[in-house]
C-alpha positions in Angstrom: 122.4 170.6 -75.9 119.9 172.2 -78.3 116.0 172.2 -77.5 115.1 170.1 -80.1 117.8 167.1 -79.4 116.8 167.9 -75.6 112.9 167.1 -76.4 114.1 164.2 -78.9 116.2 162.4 -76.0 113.4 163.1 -73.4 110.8 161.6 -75.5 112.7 158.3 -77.0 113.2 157.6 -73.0 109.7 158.0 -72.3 108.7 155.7 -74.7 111.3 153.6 -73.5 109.8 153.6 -69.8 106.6 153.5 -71.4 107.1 150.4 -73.6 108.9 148.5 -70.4 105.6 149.2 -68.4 103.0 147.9 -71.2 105.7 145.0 -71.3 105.5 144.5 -67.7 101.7 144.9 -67.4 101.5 142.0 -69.8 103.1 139.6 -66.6 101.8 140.1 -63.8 104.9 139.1 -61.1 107.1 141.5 -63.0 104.4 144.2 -62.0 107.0 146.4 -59.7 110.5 144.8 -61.7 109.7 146.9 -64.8 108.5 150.0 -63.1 111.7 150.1 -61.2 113.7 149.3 -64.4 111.3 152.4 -66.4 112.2 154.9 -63.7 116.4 154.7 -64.9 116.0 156.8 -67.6 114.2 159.4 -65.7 117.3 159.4 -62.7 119.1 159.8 -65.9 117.4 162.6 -67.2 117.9 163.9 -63.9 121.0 163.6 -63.6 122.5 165.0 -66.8 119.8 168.0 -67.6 117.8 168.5 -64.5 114.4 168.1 -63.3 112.1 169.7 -66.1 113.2 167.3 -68.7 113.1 164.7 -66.2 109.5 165.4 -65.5 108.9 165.7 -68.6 109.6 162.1 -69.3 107.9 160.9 -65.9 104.4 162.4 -66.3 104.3 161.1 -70.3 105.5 157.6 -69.7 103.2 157.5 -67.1 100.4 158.7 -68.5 101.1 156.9 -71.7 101.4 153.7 -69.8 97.9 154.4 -67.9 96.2 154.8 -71.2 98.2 151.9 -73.6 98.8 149.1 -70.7 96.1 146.7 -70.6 97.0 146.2 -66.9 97.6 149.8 -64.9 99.7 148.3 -61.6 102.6 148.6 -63.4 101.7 152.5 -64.6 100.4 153.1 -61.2 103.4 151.9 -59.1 105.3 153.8 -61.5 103.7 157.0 -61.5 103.0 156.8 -57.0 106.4 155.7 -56.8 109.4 154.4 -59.1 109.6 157.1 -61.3 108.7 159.8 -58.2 111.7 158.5 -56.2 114.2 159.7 -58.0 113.4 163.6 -57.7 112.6 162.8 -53.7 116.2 161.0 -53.8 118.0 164.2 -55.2 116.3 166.5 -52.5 116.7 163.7 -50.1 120.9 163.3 -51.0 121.8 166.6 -49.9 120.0 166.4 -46.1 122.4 164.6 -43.1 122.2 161.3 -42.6 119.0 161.7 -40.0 116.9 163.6 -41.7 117.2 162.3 -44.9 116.6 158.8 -43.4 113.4 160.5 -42.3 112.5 161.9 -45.4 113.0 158.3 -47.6 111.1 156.6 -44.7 108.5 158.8 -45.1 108.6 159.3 -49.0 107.6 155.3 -49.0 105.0 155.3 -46.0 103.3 158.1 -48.6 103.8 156.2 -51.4 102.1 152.9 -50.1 98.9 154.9 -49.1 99.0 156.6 -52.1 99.0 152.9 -53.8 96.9 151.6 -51.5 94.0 154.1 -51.7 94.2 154.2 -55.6 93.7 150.3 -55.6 91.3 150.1 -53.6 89.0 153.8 -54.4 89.9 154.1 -58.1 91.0 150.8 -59.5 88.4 149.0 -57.2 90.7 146.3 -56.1 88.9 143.1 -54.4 90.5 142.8 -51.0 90.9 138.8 -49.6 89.1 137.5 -46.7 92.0 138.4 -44.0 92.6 141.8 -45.8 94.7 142.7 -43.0 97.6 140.0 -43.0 98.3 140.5 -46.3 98.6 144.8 -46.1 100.5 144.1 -43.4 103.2 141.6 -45.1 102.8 143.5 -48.0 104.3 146.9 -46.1 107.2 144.7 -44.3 108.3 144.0 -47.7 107.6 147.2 -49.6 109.7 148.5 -46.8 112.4 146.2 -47.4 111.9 146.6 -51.1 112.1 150.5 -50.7 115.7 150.5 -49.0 117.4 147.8 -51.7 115.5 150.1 -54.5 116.9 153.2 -53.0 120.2 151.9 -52.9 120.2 150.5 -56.3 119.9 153.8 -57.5 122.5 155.1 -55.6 124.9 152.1 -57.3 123.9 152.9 -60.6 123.8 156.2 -60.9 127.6 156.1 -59.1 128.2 153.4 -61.8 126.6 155.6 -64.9 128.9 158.4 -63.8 132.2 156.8 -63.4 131.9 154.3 -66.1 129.3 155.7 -69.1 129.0 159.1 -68.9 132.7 159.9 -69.7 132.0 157.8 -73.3 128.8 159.5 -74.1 129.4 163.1 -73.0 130.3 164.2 -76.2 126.7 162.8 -77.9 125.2 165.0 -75.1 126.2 168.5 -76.0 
């Protein structure tokens, strides 16, 4: 594929990602819904052209987000996690079963603090009076989140290959 069509694609997807995270900023319960949904067409990107183009449409709908949302937990999950993942996932893919267990496991631990601090530090998030039940619940479910997310992924990129890619492969070139 040429540079230019390469950049073209890259940057109508990161406006896509960015426009589904200023739409999900907007509700506040689809907060981590739409940041998962904006990090598909960066597995995409990754997946057909490889990780600079892929980045390329991370770090600008993120940013992009951050600056046009008038609610940032949608741009923030985004950029500590959802639209990270999928370049961890493609290091993570090719490690056995233990260590790449390890790896995701530790990917998300990461990710929460990461989320955590920049709530609390940055975005000065108000805690609730038993600040501690609620961190707590909120990891056990992150966690639980994390594993359905990461195997989501897996199901559609396996369903983008065998079923999409084969009638848009010829648009790509």
């Amino acid at each position: 594929m040429k540079k230019a069509k390469l950049l073209a694609l890259c940057a109508v997807l990161a406006a896509l990602s960015s426009v589904f995270l200023i739409l999900g900023s907007l509700i506040d319960t689809m907060t981590f819904a739409v940041a998962a949904l904006a990090a598909l067409p960066v597995l995409l990107l990754l997946a057909e052209f490889g990780v600079l183009p892929a980045l390329g449409c991370f770090l600008s709908a993120g940013v992009l987000s951050l600056i046009l949302a008038p609610a940032k937990g949608a741009a923030l999950s985004f950029l500590c996690f959802f639209g990270a993942y999928p370049f961890f996932k493609r290091i993570a893919e090719k490690l056995p079963r233990l260590p790449r267990v390890l790896l995701k496991c530790g990917v998300c631990a990461a990710a929460l603090l990461l989320y955590a601090a920049l709530s609390l530090f940055v975005f000065s998030a108000e805690l609730p009076e038993n600040a501690a039940l609620w961190l707590t619940a909120f990891a056990l479910l992150a966690a639980a989140a994390f594993f359905l997310y990461d195997r989501a992924l897996s199901l559609f990129l396996r369903f983008y290959t065998a079923r999409f890619r084969p009638r848009i492969v010829k648009f790509l070139k």
